[in-house]
MIZAKOL-284151 format. One line per field, with one value per atom (N, C-alpha, C): x negated, y, z; residue in three letters. Coordinates in nm, 2 decimals. Example, Ala and Ser with C-alpha at 12.3 -4.5 7.8 and 13.67 -1.06 7.14 Angstrom:
2
c1 <- [-1.32;-1.23;-1.32;-1.28;-1.37;-1.29] $
c2 <- [-0.57;-0.45;-0.33;-0.22;-0.11;0.00] $
c3 <- [0.78;0.78;0.78;0.71;0.71;0.79] $
rest <- [ALA;ALA;ALA;SER;SER;SER] $
//
This chain:
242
c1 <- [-7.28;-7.20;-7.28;-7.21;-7.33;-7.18;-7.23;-7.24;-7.28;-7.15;-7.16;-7.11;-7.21;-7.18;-7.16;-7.06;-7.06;-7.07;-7.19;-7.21;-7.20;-7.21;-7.24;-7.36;-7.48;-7.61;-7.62;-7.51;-7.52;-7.42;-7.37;-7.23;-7.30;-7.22;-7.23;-7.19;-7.20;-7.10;-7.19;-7.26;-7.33;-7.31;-7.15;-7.09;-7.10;-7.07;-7.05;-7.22;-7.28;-7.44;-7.49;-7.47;-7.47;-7.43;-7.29;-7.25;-7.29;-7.32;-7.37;-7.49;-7.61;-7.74;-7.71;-7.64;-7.59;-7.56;-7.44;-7.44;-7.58;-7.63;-7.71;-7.81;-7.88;-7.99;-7.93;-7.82;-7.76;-7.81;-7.75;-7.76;-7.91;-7.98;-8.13;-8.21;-8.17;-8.21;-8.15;-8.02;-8.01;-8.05;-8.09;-8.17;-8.07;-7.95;-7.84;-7.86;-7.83;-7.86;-7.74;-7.77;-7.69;-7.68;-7.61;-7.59;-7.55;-7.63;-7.58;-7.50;-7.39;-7.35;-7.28;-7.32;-7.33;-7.18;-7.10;-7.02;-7.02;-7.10;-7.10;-7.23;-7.27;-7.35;-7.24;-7.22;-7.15;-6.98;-6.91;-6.80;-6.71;-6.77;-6.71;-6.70;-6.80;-6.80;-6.68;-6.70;-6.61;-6.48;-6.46;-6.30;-6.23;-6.35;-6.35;-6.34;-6.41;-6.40;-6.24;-6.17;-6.07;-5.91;-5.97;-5.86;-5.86;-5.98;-5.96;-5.97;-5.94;-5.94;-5.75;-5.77;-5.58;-5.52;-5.43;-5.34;-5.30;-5.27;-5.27;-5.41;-5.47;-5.64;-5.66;-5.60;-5.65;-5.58;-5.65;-5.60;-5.48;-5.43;-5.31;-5.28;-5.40;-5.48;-5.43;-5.47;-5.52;-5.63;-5.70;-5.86;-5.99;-5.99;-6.07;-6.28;-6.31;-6.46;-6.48;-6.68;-6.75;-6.82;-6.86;-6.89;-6.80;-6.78;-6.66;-6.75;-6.70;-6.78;-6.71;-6.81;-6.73;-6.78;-6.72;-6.81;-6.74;-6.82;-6.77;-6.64;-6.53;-6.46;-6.33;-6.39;-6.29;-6.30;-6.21;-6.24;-6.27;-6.37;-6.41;-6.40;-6.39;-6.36;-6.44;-6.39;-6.46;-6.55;-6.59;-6.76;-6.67;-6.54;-6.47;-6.47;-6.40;-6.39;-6.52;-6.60;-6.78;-6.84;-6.81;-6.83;-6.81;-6.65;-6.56;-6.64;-6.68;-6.72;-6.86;-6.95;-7.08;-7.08;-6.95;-6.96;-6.93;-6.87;-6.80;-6.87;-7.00;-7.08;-7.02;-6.93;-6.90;-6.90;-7.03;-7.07;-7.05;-7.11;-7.10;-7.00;-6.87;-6.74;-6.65;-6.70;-6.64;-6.66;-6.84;-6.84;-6.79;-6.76;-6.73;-6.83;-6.95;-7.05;-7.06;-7.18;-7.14;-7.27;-7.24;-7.37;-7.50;-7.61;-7.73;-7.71;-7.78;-7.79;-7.87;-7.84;-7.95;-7.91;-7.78;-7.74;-7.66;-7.62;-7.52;-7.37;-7.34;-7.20;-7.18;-7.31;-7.29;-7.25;-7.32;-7.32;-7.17;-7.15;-6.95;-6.93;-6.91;-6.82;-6.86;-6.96;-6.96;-6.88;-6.89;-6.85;-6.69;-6.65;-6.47;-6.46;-6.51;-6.48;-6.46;-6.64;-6.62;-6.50;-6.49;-6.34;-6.22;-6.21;-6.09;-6.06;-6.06;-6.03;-6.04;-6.21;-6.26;-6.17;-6.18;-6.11;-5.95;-5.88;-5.78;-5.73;-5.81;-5.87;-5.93;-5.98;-6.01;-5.91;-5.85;-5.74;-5.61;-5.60;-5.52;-5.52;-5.67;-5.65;-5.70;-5.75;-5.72;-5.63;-5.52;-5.33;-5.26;-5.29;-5.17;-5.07;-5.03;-4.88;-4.80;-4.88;-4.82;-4.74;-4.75;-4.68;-4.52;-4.50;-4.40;-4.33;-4.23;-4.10;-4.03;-3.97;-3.91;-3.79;-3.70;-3.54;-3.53;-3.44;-3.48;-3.38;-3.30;-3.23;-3.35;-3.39;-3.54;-3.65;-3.69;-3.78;-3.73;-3.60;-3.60;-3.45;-3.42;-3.31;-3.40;-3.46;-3.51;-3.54;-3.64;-3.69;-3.56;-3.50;-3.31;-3.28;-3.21;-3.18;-3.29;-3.43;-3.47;-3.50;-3.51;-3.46;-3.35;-3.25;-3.12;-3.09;-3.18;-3.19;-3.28;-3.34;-3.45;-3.38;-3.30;-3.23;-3.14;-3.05;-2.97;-3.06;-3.14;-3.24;-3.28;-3.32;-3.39;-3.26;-3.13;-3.00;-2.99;-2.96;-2.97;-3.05;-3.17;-3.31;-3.26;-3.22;-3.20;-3.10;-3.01;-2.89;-2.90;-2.96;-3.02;-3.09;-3.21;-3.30;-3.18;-3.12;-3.02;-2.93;-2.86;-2.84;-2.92;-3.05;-3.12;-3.19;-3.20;-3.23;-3.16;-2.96;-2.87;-2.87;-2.92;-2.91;-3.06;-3.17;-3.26;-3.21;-3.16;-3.15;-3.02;-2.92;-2.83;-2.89;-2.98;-3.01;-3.11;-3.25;-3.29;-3.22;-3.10;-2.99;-2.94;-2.91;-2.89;-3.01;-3.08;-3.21;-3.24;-3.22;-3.28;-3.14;-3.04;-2.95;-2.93;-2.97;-3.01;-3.13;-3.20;-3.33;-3.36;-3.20;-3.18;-3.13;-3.02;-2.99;-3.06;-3.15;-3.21;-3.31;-3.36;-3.44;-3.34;-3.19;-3.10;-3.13;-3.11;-3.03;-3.19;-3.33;-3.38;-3.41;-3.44;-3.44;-3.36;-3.21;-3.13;-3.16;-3.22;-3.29;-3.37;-3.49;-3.60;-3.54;-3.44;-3.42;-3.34;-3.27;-3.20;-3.33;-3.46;-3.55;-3.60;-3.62;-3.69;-3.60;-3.48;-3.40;-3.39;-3.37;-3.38;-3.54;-3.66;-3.77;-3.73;-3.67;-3.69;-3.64;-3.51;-3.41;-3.51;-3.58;-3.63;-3.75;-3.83;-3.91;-3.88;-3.76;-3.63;-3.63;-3.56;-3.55;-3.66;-3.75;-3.85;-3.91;-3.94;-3.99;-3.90;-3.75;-3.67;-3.67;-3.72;-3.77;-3.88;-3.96;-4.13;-4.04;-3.96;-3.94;-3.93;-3.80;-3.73;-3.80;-3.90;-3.98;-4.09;-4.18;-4.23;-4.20;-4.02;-3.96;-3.94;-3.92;-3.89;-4.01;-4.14;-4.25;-4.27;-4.20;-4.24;-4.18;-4.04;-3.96;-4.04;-4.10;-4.13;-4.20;-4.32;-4.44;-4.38;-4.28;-4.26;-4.20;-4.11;-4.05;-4.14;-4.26;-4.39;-4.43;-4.46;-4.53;-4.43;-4.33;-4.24;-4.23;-4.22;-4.23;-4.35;-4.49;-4.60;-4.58;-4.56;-4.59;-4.51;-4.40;-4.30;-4.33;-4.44;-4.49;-4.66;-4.66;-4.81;-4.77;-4.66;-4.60;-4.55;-4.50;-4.42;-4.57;-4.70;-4.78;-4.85;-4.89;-4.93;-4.84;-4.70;-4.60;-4.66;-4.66;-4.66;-4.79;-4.92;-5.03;-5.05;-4.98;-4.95;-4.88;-4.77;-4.69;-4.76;-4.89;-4.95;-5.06;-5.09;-5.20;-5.16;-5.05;-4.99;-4.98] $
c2 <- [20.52;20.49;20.44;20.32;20.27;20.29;20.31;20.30;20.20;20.11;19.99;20.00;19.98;19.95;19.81;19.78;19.61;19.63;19.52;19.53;19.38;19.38;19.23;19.21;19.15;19.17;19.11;18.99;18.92;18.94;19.06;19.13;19.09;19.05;19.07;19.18;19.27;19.43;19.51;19.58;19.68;19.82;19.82;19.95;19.93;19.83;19.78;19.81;19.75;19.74;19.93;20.02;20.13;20.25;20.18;20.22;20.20;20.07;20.07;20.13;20.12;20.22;20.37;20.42;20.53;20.58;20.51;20.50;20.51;20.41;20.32;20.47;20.47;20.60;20.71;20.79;20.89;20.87;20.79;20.76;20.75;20.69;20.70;20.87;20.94;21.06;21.16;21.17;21.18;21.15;21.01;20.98;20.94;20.88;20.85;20.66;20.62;20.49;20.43;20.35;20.24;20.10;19.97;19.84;19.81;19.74;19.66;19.53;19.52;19.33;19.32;19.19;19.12;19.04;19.05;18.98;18.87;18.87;18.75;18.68;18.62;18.57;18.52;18.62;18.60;18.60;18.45;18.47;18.57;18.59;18.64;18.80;18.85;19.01;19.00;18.92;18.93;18.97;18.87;18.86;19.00;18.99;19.12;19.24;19.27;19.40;19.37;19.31;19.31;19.29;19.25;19.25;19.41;19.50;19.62;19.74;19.76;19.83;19.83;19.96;19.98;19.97;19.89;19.86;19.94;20.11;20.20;20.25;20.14;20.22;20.13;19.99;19.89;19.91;19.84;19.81;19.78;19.73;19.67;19.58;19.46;19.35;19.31;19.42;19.39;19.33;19.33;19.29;19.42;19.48;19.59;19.54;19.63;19.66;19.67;19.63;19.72;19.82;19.91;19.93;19.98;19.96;20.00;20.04;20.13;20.20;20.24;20.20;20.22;20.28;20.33;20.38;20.30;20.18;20.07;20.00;20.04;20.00;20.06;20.20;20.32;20.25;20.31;20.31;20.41;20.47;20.59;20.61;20.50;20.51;20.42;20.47;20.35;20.45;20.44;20.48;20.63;20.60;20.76;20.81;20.84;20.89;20.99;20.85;20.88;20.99;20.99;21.08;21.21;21.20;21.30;21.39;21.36;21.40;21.43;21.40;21.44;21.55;21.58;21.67;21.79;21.77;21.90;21.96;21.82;21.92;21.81;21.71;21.68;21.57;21.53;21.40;21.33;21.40;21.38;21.37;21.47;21.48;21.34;21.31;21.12;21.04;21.08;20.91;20.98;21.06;21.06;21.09;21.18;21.20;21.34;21.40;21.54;21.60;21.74;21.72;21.82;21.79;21.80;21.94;22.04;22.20;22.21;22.30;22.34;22.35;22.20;22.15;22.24;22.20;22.33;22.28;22.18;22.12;22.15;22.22;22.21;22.42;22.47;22.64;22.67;22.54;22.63;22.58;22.47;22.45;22.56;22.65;22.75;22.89;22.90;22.97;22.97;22.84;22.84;22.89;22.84;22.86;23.04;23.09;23.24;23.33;23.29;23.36;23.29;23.21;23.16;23.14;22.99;22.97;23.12;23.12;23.24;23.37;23.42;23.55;23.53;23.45;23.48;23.47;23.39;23.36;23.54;23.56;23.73;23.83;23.82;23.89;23.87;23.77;23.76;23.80;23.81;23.85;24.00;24.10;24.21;24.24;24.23;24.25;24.18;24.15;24.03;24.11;24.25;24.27;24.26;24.21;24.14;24.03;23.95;23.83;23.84;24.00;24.04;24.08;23.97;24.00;24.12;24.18;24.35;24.33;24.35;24.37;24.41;24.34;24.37;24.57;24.56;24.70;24.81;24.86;24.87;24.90;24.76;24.82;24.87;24.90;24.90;25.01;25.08;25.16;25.31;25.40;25.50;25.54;25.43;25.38;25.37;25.31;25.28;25.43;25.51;25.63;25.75;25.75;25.79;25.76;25.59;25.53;25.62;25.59;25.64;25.79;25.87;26.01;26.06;25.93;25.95;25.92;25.81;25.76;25.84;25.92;26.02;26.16;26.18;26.30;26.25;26.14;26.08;26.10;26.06;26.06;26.19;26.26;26.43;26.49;26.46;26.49;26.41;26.31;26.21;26.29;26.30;26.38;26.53;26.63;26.72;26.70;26.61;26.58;26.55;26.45;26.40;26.53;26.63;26.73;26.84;26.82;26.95;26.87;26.73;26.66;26.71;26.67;26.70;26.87;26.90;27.05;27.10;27.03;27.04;26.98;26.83;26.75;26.87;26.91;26.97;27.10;27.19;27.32;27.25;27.16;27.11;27.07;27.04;27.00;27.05;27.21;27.34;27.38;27.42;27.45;27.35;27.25;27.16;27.17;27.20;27.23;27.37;27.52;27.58;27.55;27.51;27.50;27.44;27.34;27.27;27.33;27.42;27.52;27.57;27.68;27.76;27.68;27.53;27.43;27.39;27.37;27.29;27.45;27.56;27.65;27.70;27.67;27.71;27.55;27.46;27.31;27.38;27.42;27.44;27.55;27.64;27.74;27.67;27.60;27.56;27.49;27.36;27.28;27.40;27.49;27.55;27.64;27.65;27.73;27.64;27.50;27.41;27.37;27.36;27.34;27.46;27.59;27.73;27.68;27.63;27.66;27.53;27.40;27.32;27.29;27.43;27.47;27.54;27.64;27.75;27.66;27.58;27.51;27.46;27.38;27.29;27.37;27.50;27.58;27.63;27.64;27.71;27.56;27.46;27.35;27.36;27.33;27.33;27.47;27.57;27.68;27.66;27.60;27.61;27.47;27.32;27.28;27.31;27.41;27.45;27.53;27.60;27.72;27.61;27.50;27.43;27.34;27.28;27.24;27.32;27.44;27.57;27.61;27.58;27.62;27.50;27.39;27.29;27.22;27.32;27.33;27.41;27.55;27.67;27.59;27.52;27.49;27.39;27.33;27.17;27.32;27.35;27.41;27.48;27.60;27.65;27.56;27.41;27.34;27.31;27.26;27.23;27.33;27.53;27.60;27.59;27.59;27.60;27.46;27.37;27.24;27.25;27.32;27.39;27.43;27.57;27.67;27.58;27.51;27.46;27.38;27.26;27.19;27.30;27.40;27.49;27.61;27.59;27.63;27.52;27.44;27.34;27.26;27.26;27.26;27.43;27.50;27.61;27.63;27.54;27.55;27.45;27.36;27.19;27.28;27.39;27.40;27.51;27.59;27.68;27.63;27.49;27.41;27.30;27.32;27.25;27.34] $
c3 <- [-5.34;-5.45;-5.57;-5.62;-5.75;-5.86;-5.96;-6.12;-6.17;-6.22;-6.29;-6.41;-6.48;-6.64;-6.68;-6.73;-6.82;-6.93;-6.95;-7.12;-7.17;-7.32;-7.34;-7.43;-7.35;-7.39;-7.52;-7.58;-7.67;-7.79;-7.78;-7.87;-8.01;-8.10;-8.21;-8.32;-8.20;-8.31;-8.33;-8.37;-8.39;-8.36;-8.36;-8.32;-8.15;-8.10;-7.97;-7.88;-7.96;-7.92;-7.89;-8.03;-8.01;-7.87;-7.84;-7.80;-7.64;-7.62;-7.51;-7.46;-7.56;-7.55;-7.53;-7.60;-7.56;-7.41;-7.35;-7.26;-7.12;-7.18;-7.07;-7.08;-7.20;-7.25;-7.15;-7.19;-7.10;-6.95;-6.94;-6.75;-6.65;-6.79;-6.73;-6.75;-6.89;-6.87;-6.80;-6.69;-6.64;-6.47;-6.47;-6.35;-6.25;-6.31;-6.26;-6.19;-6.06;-6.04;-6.09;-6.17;-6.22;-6.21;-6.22;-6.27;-6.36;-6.43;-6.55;-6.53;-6.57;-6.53;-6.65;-6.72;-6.83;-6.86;-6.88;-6.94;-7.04;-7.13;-7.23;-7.12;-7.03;-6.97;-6.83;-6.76;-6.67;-6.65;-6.65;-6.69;-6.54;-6.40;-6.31;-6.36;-6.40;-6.45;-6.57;-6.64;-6.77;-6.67;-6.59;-6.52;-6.47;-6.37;-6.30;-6.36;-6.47;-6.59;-6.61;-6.63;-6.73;-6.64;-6.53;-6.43;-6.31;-6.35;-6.28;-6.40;-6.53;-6.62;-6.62;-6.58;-6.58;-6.67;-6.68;-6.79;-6.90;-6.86;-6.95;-7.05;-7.02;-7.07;-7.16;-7.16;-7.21;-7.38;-7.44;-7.59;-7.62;-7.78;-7.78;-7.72;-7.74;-7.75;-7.59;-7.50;-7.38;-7.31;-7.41;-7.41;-7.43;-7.30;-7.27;-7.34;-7.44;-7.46;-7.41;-7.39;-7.34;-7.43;-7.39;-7.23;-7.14;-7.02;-7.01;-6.83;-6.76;-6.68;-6.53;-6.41;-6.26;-6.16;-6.09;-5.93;-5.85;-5.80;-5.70;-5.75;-5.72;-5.72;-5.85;-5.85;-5.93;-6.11;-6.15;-6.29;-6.33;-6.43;-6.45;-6.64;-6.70;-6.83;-6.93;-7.05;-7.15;-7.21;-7.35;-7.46;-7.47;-7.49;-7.58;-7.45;-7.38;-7.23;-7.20;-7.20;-7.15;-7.26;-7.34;-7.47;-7.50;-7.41;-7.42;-7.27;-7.17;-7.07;-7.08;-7.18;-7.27;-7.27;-7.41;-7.49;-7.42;-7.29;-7.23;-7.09;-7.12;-6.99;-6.83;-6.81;-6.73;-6.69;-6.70;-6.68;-6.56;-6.44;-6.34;-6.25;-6.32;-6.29;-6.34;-6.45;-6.48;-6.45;-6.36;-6.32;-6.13;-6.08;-5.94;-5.88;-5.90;-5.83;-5.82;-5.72;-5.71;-5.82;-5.88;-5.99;-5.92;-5.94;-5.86;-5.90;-5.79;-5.74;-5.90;-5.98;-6.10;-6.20;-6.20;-6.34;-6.39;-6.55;-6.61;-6.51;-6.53;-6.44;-6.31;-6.23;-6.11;-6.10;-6.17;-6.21;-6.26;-6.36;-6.39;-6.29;-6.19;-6.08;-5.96;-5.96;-5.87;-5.92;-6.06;-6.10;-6.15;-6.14;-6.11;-5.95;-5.90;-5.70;-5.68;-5.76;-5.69;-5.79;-5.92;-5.98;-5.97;-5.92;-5.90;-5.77;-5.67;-5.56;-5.48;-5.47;-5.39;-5.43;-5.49;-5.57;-5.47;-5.52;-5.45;-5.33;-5.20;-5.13;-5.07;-5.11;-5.11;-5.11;-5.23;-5.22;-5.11;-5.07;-4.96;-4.88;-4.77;-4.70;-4.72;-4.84;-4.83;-4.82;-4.87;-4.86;-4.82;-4.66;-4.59;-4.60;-4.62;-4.62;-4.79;-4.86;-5.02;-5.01;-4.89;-4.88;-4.82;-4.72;-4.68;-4.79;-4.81;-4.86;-4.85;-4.96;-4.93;-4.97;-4.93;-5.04;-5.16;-5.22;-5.37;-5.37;-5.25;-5.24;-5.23;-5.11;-5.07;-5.17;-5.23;-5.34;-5.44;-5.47;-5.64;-5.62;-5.51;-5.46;-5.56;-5.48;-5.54;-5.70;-5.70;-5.87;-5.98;-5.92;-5.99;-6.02;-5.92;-5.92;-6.03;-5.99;-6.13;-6.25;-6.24;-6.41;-6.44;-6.39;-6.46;-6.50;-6.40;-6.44;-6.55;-6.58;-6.67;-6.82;-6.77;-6.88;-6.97;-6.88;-6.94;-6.98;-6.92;-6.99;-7.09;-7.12;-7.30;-7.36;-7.33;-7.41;-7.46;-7.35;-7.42;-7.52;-7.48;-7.58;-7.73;-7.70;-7.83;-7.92;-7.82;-7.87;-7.98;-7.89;-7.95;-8.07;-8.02;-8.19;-8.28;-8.30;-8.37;-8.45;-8.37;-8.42;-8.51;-8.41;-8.53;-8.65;-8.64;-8.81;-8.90;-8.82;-8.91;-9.00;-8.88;-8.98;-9.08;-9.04;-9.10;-9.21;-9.28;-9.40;-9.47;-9.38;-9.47;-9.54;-9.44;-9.49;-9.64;-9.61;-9.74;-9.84;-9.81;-9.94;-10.01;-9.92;-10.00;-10.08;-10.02;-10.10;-10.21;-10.16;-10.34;-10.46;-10.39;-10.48;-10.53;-10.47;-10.49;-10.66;-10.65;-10.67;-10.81;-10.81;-10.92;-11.04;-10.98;-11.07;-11.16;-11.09;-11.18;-11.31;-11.26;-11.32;-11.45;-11.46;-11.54;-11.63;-11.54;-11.70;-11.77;-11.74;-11.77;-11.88;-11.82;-11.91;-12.05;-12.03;-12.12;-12.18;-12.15;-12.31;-12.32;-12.30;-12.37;-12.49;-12.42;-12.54;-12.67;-12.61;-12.77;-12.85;-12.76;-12.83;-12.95;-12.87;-12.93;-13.07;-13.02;-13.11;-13.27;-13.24;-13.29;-13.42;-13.33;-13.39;-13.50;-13.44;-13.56;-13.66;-13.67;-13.78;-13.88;-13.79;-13.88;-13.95;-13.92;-14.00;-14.10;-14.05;-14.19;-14.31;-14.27;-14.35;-14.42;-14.35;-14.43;-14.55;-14.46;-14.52;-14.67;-14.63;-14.76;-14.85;-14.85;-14.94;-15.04;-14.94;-15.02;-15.13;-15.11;-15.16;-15.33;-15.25;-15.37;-15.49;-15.43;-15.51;-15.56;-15.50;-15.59;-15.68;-15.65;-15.78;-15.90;-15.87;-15.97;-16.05;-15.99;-16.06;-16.16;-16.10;-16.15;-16.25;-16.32;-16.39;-16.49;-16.45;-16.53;-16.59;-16.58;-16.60;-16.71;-16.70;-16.83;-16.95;-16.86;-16.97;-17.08;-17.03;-17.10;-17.16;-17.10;-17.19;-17.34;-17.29;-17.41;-17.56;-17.47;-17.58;-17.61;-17.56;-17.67;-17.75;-17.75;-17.81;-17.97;-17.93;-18.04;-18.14;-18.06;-18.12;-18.20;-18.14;-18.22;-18.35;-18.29;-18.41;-18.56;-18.56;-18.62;-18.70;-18.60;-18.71;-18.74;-18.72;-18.83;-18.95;-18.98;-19.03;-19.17;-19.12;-19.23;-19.29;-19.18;-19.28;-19.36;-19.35;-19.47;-19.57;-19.55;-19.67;-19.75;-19.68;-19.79;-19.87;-19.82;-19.87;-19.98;-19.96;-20.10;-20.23] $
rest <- [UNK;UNK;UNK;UNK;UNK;UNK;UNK;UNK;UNK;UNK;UNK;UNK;UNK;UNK;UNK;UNK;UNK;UNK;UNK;UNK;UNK;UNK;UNK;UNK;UNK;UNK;UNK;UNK;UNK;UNK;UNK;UNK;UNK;UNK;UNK;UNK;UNK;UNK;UNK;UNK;UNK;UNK;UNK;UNK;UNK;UNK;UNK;UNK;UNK;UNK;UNK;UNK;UNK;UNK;UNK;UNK;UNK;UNK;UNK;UNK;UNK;UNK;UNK;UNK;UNK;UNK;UNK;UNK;UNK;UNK;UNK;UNK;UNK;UNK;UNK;UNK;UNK;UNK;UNK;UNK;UNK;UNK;UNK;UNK;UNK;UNK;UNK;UNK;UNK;UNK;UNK;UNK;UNK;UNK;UNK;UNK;UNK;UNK;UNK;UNK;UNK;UNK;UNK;UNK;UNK;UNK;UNK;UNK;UNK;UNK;UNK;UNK;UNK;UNK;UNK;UNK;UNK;UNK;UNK;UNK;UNK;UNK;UNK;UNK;UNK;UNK;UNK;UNK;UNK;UNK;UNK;UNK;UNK;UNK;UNK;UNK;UNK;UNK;UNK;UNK;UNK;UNK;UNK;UNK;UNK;UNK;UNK;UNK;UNK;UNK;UNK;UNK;UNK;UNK;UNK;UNK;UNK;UNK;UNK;UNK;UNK;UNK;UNK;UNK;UNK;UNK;UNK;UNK;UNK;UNK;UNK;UNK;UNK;UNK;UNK;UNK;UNK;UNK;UNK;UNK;UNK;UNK;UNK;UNK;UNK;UNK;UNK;UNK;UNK;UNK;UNK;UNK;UNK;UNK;UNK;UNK;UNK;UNK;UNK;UNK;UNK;UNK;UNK;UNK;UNK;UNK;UNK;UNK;UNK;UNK;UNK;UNK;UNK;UNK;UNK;UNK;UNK;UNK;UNK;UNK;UNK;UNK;UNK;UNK;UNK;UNK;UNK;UNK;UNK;UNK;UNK;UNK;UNK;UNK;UNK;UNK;UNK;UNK;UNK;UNK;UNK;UNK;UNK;UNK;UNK;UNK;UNK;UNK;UNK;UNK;UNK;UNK;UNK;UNK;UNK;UNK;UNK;UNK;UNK;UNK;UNK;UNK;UNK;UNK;UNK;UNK;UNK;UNK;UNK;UNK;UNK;UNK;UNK;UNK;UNK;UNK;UNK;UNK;UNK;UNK;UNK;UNK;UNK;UNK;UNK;UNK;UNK;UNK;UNK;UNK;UNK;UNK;UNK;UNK;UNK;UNK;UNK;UNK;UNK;UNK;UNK;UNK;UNK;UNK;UNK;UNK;UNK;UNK;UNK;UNK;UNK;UNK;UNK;UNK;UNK;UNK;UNK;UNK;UNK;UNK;UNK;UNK;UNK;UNK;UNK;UNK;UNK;UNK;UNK;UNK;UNK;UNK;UNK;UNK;UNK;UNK;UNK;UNK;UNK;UNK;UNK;UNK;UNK;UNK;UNK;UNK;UNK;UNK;UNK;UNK;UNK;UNK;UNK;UNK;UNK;UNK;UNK;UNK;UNK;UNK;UNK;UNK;UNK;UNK;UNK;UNK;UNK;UNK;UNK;UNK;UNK;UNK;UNK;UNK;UNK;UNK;UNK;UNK;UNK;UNK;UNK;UNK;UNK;UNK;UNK;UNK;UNK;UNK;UNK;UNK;UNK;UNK;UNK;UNK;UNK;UNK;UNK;UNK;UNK;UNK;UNK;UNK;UNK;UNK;UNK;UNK;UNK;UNK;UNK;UNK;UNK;UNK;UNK;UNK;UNK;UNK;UNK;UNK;UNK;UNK;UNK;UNK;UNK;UNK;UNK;UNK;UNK;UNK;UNK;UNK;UNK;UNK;UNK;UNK;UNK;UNK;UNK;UNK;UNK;UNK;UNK;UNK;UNK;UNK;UNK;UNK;UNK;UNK;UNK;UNK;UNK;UNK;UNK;UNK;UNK;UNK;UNK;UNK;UNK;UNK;UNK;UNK;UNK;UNK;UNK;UNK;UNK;UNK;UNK;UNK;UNK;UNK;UNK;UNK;UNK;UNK;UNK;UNK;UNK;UNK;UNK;UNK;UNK;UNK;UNK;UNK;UNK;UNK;UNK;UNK;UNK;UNK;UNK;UNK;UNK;UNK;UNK;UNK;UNK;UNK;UNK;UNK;UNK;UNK;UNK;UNK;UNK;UNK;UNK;UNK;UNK;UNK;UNK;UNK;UNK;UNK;UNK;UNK;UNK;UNK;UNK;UNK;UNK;UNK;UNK;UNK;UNK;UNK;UNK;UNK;UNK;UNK;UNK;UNK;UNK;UNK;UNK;UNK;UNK;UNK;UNK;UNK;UNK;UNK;UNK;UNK;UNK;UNK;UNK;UNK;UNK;UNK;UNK;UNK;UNK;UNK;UNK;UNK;UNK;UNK;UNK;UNK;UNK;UNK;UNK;UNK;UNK;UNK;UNK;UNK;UNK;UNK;UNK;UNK;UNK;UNK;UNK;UNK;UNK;UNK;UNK;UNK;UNK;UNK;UNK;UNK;UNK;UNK;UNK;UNK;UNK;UNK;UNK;UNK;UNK;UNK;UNK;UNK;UNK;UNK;UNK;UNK;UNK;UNK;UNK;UNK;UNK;UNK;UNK;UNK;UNK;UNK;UNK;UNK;UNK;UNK;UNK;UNK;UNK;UNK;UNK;UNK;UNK;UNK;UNK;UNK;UNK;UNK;UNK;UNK;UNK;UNK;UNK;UNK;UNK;UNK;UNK;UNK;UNK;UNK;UNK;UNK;UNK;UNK;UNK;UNK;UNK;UNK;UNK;UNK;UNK;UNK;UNK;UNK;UNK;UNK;UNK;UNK;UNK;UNK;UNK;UNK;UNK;UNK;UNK;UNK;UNK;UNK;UNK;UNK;UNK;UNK;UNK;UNK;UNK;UNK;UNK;UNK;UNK;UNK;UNK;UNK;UNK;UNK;UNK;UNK;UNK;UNK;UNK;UNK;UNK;UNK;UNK;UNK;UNK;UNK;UNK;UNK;UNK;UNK;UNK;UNK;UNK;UNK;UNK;UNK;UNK;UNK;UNK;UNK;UNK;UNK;UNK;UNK;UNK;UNK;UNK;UNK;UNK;UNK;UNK;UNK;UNK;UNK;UNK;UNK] $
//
């Protein structure tokens, strides 16, 4: 099997040019046999490139790039394709070739076979009688019978629980109502104590009032008689001094 690459040695694209080194580079560090055939030189490759790139692969255009890539006769893909099978380890798997004993591509493909194909492949024939079909009566007759016995045992259990909540929430309902009681009538002396104490301060507050306006009467009024008593002797020593 050969690997044909078409390129165009004379592209003016730079992205196009890139693209094809890439390519080409890959395939040689790989050690992959390849052909090159030239399209801008040779107008039979041009044809041939563009009359076996499947129609679903091709452009809007319908005018397929290179590089564009074959095994004989297969189509194997374009630069994104080739890229896309780079990145994933499966090079060898895109272009149609088997991948050499060592490689990373060739180790997962042993390693899908022994957990997958093989694995169940294994298991079959440990349990050729898994394949015998059983009645669905048969398998699922007994199992039926103690679901259902199982089923009405949880009902009852459920049932029960359900009752002893109810009597658990009602007995705490008493008790917190209980509980409340004695909390209201005791609330209710504090407040008449509190109430009681902030009469008796009132009062007392309005006493001291009253006694220090009273002192505060005594005191004008004393001042008024001495001022009396002072005017009334200075008054009698002007009239002995005359």
């Amino acid at each position: 099997m050969v690997i044909k690459v078409f390129l165009a040695s004379s592209s003016g694209s730079t992205a196009i040019k890139k693209k094809q080194q890439d390519v080409v580079g890959f395939l040689e560090a790989l050690k992959v046999d390849y052909t090159q055939l030239d399209i801008a030189c040779n107008e039979e490759n041009r044809m041939w490139m563009r009359q076996n790139v499947p129609t679903e692969k091709k452009p809007t255009n319908g005018i397929p790039l290179p590089p564009q890539i074959f095994n004989e006769e297969s189509y194997c893909g374009d630069y994104d394709t080739f890229f896309e099978a780079k990145e994933d380890n499966l090079v060898y798997t895109f272009l149609g070739l088997p991948p050499p004993p060592g490689s990373k591509e060739a180790a997962d493909k042993e390693h899908i076979v022994e957990n997958g194909t093989h694995a169940e492949e294994t298991n079959a024939e440990e349990n050729p009688d898994d394949s015998t079909e059983v009645p669905v009566e048969e398998r699922n007759g007994d199992a039926h019978g103690e679901e259902e016995q199982e089923a009405c045992e949880e009902e009852e259990g459920e049932g029960g629980e359900e009752e002893e909540e109810v009597a658990d929430d009602e007995a705490m309902e008493g008790e917190t109502a209980g509980d409340e009681e004695p909390a209201e009538e005791e609330e209710a002396e504090e407040a008449e104590e509190e109430t009681d104490e902030v009469t008796e301060d009132t009062e007392a507050r309005a006493a001291e009032e009253e006694q220090e306006e009273a002192d505060d009467d005594r005191e004008e009024e004393e001042g008024e008689v001495q001022e009396e008593e002072e005017e009334d002797v200075e008054e009698t020593q002007e009239e002995e001094a005359e």
